[in-house]
C-alpha positions in Angstrom: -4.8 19.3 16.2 -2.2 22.0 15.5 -2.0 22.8 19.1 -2.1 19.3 20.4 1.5 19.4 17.8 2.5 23.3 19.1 2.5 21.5 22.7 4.3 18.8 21.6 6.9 20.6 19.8 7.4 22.3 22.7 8.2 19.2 24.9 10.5 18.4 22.4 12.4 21.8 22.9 12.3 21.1 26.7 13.8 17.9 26.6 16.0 17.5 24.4 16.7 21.4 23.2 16.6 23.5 19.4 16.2 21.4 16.8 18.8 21.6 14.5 17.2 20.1 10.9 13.4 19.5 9.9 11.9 17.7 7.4 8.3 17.0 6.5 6.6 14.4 4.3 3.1 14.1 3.4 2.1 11.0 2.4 -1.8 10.6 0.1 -5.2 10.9 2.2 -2.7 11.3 5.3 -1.4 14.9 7.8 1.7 15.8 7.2 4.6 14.2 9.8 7.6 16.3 10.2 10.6 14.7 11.1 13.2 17.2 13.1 16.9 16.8 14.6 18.7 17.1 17.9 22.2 16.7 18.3 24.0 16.2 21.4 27.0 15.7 21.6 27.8 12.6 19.5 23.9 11.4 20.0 21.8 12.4 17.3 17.7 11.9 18.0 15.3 11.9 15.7 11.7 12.7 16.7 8.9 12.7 14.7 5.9 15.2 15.0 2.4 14.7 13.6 1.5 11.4 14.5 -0.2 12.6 17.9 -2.0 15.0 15.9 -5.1 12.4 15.9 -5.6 9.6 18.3 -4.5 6.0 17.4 -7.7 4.0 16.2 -8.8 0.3 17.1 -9.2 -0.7 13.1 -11.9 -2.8 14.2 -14.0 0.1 15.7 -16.7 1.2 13.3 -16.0 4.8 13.9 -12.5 6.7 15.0 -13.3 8.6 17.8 -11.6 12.3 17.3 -10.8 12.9 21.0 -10.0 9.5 22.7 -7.4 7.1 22.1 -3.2 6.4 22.3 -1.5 8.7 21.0 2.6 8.9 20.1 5.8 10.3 19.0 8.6 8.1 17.7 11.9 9.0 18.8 15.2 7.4 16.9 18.8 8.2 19.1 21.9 7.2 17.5 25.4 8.0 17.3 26.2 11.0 14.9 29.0 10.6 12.2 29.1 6.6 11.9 26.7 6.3 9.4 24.0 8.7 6.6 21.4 8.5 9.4 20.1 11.4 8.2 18.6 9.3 5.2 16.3 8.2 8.4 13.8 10.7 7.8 11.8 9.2 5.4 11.2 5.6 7.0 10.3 7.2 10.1 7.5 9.1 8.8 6.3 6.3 7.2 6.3 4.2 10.6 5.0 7.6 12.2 2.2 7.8 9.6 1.5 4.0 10.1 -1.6 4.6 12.3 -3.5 6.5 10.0 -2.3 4.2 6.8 -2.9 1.3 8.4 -4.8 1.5 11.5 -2.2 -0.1 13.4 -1.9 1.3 17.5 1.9 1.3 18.0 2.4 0.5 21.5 5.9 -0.5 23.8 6.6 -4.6 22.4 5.6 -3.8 19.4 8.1 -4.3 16.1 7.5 -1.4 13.2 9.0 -2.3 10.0 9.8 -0.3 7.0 10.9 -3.8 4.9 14.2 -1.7 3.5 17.2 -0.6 5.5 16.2 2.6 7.9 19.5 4.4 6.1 21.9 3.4 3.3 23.6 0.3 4.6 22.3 0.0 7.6 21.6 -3.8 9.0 18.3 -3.0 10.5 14.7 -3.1 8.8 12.7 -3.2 11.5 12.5 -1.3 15.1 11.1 -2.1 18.4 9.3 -0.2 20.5 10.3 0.6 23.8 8.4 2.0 27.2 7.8 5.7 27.2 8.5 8.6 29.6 12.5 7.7 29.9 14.2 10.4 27.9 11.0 12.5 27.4 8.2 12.9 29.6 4.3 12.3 28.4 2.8 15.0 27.5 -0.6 15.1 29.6 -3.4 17.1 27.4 -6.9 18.3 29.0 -9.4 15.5 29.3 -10.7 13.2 27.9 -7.8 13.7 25.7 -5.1 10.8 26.4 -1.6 11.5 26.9 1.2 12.1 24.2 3.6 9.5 25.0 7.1 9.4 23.3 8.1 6.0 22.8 11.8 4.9 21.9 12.6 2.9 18.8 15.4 0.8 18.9 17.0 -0.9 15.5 16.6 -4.4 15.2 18.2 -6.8 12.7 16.5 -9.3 10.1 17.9 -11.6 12.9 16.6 -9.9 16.1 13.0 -9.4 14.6 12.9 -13.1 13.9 13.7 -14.1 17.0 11.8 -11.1 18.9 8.3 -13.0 17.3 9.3 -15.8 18.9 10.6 -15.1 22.6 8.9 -11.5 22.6 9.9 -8.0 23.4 11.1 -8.6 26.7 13.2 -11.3 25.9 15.4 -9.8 23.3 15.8 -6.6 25.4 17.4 -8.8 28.0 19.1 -10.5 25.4 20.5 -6.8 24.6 21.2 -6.3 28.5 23.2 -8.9 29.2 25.5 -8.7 26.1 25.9 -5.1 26.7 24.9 -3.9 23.2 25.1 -0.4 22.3 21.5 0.1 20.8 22.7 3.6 19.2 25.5 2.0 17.1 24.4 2.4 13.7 26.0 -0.2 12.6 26.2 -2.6 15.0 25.5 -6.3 14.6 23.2 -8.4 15.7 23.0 -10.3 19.2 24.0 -13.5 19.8 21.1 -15.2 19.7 21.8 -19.0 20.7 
């Protein structure tokens, strides 16, 4: 485990350079997920660590198999200095501890939410999940381990999640495209969604 995390902090450090704040949270009968920050420029990423510690579980398997399965790292980007998106931390270890809380497999379509706003006064509740190996390659690990991927969440309004169920994933990321919206604007509003 703790090298599986040593190997993907170091990732981290290659992509996207020194951290420049940590946090960690342990949440009951759950590893502990640290949360840590990059700045660049005016971009500010969180990225969590501990959630690829153990494989993501099918919660309808009888037993969790130790060695096999998805595993992931949530990365946040915004833009610095807009908003207290620092106050960020907590709800993404929550969705990073989500797997072994709830036995859910987050995967790219997929919308996490936390049910409060991801910082103070922030119009998004809920993220989706977007397709790994963009900004941050997987990590490959020695078989039959699976890859570490590190999958993007971007901040959707009440609105967005609604209609997201509805149309899916790829729908409201088109939706997203073709209006040009900046996805790292912390306090953006939602898309037109007529």
């Amino acid at each position: 485990m703790a090298d599986v995390l040593a190997l993907v902090e170091a990732r981290f450090r290659t992509g996207l350079g020194e951290p420049d704040a940590r946090a960690a949270v342990t949440f009951l009968g759950t590893d502990r997920i640290e949360v840590l920050r990059f700045t660049d420029g005016d971009v500010v990423r969180y990225a969590t660590l501990g959630m690829s510690a153990q494989p993501m579980a099918d919660p309808t398997a009888p037993l969790a198999d130790p060695v096999k399965g998805p595993r992931a790292e949530l990365v946040l980007s915004v833009r610095g200095g807009l908003a207290d998106t620092d106050k960020a931390l907590r709800p993404l270890a929550v969705l990073a501890a989500s797997p072994q809380v709830e036995g859910l497999i987050v995967a790219p379509g997929a919308s996490l939410d936390v049910g409060e706003p991801l910082w103070p006064g922030a119009p998004f509740t809920s993220v989706l999940v977007a397709e790994s190996g963009g900004l941050i390659e997987d990590l490959e690990l020695d078989g039959p381990m699976d890859p570490v991927r590190f999958l993007p969440l971007l901040p959707m309004t009440p609105n967005e999640a609604a209609w997201k169920r509805v149309h899916g994933a790829a729908a409201l990321q088109e939706r997203w495209l073709n209006s040009g919206t900046d996805l790292r604007d912390p306090l953006r509003k939602s898309v037109s969604l007529d």
